[in-house]
C-alpha positions in Angstrom: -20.8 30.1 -25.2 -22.4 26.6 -25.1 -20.8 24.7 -21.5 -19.6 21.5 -22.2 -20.2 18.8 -19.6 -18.7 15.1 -20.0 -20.1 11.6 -18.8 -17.3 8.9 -17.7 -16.9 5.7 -16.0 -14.7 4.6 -13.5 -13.6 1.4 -14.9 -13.6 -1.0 -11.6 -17.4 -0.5 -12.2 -17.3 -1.8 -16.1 -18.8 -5.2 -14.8 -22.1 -6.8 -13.9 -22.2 -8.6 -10.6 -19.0 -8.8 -8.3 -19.2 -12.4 -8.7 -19.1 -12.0 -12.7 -15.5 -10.4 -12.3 -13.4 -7.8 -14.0 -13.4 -8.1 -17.8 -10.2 -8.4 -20.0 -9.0 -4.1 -20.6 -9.8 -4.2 -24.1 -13.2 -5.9 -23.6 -14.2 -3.2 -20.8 -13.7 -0.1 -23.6 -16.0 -2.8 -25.7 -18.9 -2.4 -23.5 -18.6 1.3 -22.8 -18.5 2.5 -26.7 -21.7 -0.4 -26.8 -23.5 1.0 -24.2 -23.1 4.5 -26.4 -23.4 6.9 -22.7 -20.0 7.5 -22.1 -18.0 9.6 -23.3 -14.7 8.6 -21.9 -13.0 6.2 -19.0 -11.9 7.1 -15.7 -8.5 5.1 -14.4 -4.9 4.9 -13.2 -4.1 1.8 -14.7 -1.2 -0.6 -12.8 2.2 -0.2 -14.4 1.6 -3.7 -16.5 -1.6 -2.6 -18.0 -0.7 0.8 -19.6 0.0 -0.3 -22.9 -3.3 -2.1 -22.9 -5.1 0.6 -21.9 -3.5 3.1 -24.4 -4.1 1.0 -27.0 -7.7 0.2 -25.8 -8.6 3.5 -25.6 -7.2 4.6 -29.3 -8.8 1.6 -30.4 -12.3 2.6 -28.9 -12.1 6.5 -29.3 -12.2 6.4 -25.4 -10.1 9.0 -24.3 -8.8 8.5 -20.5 -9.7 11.7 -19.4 -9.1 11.2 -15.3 -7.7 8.8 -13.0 -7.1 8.6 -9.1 -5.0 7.0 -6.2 -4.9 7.4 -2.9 -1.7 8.9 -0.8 0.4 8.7 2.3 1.5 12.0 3.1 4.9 11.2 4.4 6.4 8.0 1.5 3.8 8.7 -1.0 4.6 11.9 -2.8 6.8 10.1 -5.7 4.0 8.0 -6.4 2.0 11.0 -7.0 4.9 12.2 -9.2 4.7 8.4 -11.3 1.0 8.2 -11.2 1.0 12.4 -12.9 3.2 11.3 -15.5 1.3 8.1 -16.2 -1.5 10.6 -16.3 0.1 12.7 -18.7 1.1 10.0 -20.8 -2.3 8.7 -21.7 -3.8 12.2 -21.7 -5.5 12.8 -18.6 -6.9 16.3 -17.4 -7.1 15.7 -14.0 -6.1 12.8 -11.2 -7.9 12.4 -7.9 -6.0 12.3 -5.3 -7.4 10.9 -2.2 -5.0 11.7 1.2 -5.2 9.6 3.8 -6.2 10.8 7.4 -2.7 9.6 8.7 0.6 10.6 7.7 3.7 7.9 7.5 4.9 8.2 10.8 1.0 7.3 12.2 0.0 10.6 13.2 -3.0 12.6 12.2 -2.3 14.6 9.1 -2.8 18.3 10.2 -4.5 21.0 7.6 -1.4 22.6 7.8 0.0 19.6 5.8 -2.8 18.5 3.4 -2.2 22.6 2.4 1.5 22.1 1.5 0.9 18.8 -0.2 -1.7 20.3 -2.3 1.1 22.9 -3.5 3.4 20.4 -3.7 1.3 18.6 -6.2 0.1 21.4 -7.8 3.3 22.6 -8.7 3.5 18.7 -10.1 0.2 18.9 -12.1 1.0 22.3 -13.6 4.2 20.8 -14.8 2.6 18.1 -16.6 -0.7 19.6 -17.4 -3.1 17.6 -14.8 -4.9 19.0 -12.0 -4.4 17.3 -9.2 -8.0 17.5 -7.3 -8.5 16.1 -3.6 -11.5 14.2 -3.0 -13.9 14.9 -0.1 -14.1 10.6 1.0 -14.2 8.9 3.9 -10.8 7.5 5.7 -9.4 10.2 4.3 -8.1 13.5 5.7 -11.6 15.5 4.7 -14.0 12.8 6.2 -14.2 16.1 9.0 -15.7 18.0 6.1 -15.3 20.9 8.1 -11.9 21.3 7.0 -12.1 21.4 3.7 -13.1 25.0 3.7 -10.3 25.9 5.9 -7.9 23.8 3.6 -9.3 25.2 0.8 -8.9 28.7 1.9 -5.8 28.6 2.9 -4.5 27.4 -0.4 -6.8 30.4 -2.2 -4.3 32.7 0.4 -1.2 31.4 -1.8 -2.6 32.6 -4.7 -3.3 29.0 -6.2 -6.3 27.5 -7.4 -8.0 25.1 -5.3 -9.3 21.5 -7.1 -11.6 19.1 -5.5 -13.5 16.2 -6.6 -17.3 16.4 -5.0 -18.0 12.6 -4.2 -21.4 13.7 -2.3 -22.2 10.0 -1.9 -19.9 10.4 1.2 -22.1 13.6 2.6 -25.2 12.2 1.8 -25.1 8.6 3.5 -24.6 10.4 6.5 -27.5 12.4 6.5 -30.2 10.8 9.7 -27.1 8.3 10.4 -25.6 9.6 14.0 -23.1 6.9 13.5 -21.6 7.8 10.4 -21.3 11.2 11.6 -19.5 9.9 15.1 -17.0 9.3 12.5 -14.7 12.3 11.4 -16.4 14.1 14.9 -18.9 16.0 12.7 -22.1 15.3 15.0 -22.4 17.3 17.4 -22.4 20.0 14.5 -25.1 18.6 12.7 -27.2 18.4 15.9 -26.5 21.8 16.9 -27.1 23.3 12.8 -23.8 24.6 12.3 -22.8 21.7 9.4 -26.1 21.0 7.4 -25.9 17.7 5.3 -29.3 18.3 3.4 -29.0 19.5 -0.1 -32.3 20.8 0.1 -31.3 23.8 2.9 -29.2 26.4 0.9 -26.7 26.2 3.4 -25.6 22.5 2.7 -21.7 22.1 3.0 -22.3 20.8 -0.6 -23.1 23.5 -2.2 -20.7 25.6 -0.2 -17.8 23.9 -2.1 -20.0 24.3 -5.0 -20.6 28.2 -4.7 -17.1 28.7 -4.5 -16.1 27.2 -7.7 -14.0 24.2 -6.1 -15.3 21.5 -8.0 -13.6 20.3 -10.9 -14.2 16.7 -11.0 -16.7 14.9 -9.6 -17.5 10.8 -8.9 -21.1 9.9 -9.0 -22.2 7.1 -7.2 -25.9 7.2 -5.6 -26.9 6.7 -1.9 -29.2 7.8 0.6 -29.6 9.5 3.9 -28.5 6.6 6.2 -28.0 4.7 3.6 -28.3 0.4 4.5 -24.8 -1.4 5.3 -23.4 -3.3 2.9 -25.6 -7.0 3.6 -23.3 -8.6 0.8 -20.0 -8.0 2.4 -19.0 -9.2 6.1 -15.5 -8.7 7.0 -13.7 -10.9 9.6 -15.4 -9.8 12.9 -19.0 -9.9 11.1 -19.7 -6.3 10.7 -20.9 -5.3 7.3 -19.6 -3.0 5.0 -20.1 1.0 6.2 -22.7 0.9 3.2 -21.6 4.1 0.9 -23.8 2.8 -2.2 -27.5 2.2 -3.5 -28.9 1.2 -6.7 -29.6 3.9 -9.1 -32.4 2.0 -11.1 -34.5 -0.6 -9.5 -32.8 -3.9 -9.2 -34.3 -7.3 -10.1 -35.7 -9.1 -7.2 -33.8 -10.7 -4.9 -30.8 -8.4 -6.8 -30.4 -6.5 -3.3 -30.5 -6.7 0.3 -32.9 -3.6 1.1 -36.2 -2.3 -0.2 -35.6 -0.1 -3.1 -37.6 3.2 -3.2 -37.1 5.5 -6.4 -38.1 8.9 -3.8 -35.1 8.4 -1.6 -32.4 9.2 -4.1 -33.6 13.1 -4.1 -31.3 14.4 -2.0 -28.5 12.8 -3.8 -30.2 14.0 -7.1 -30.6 17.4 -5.7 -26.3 17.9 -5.6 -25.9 16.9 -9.0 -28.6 19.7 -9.8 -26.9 22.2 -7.8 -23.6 21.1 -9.4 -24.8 21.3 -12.9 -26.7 25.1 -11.8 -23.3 26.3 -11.0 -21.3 24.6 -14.1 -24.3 26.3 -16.5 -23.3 30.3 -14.7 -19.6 29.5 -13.2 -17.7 31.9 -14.7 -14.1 29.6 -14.4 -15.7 26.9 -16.4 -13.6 25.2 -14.3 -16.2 21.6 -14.2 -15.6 19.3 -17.1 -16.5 16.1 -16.5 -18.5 13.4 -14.0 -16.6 10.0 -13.7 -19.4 7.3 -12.4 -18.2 5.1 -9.7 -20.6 2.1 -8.5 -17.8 0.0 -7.4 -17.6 -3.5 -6.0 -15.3 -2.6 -2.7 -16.3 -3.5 0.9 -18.3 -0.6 2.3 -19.6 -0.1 -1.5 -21.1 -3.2 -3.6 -19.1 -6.1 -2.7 -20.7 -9.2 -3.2 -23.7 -7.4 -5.0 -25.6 -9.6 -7.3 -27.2 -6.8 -9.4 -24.9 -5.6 -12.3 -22.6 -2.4 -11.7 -21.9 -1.4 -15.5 -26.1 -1.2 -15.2 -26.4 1.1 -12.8 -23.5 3.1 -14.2 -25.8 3.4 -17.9 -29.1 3.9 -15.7 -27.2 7.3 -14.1 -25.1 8.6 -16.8 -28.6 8.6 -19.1 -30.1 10.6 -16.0 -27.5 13.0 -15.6 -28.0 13.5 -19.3 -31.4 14.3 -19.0 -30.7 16.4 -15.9 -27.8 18.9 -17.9 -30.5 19.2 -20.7 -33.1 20.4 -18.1 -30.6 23.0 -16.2 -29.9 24.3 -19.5 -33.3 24.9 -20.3 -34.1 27.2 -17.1 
């Protein structure tokens, strides 16, 4: 049976320079079906904009395969509920669902707690016909990305599948960056070999999610190890964005803030590869589709001057050629 692998396009990232703005909904489906790479959008869309976004879509041949939000475990879980229906409504597969390191009441959100929310929500999906997947991200509950194997097991112990979207960009800036890793406690791990970043070593966390068939959505947005802060974006106290995205193709000059070399975006490469190896032999067929996400937020590409919807084509046409080279092996 011939695997079937889909391109998307997180729609935040359907626009050239941060300063250019966010185009009008039905002119953002315009450029996609254009740019002829995609093969659908990627996006919860704000109560007031569903219609447009139905009728964009239809208008297009654009399905709205996935969307996302991001959740307070403690006041949050009826949004989820909304934001699954919405899903259902315009015909999503799957919703990324981004928890929050902190529940309601302040405290840390314990991996006793993401586990029950992720039957909870489950149970939701499978009502509606979405998968729910949580994202490995920073700020979020799984920025220690030693728990998501204990999370994920745990769930598996239930009986229920467990659903992740692989955001690597958030493994992979973190890689040489002793900072980075200070953040979510992971670096004493790294130094002492027991959590390997590198996609390269067969024992990367990466491709331990991978192996065990966790994957079923996945946002692709380049970095690399110790990826540069954010130059374009200073927030209040002067400290630059954390610096969680890198151009895919070259930039113009003067387009970005840090010399630009082709080489460095291997190891970032390299998870893709091992995610498309395991799609091409994974006998769940559980993968379906990669959203892009080169986004204009803070600690991404705020204030860039090169154009977003760019880089999105540039990587989509890569990823392309990538899934036709797997397939060939």
């Amino acid at each position: 049976m011939t695997k079937e692998l889909l391109f998307g396009i997180q729609t935040n990232g359907i626009r050239h320079t941060e300063a250019d703005g966010l185009p009008a909904i039905d002119d953002r489906f315009r450029m996609v079906k254009a740019a002829g790479v995609h093969d659908y959008v990627d996006k919860t869309p704000a109560t007031h904009e569903i219609d447009d976004f139905a009728a964009a879509s239809q208008k297009y041949n654009l399905p709205i395969l996935a969307g996302g939000w991001y959740y307070t475990l403690g006041s949050d879980e009826e949004l989820f509920k909304e934001n699954i229906k919405l899903a259902k409504q315009l015909g999503s597969l799957v919703h990324n669902t981004q928890i929050r390191a902190n529940h309601s009441d302040g405290t840390p959100v314990s991996n006793t707690e993401v586990v029950q929310a992720y039957l909870d929500f489950q149970e939701i999906g499978d009502k509606y016909g979405v998968s729910p997947c949580f994202e490995v991200h920073v700020n979020m509950w799984s920025e220690d990305f030693r728990r998501v194997e204990k999370v994920g097991l745990a769930v598996e112990s239930y009986g229920v599948e467990f659903n992740i979207t692989l955001d690597h960009s958030h493994v992979i800036f973190k890689i040489n960056n002793p900072l980075e890793q200070e953040i979510g406690g992971i670096r004493q791990d790294v130094e002492n070999g027991s959590l390997i970043l590198d996609p390269f070593n067969p024992k990367n966390i990466s491709k331990q999610w991978i192996d065990a068939s966790w994957v079923k959505h996945c946002h692709a947005r380049a970095v690399i190890p110790n990826n540069p802060k954010n130059l374009d974006a200073i927030d209040e106290n002067k400290n630059p964005g954390r610096g969680i995205q890198f151009p895919f193709k070259e930039p113009a000059e003067g387009t970005y803030h840090t010399e630009w070399r082709e080489e460095s975006l291997e190891p970032w490469k390299e998870t893709i590869r091992a995610l498309m190896r395991h799609h091409l032999t994974d006998d769940t067929n559980k993968l379906g589709q990669i959203s892009t996400e080169f986004i204009p937020a803070f600690d991404y590409g705020q204030g860039c001057k090169y154009s977003l919807f760019e880089q999105s084509i540039a990587c989509v046409k890569w990823m392309r050629s990538a899934w036709k080279n797997v397939q060939k092996i």
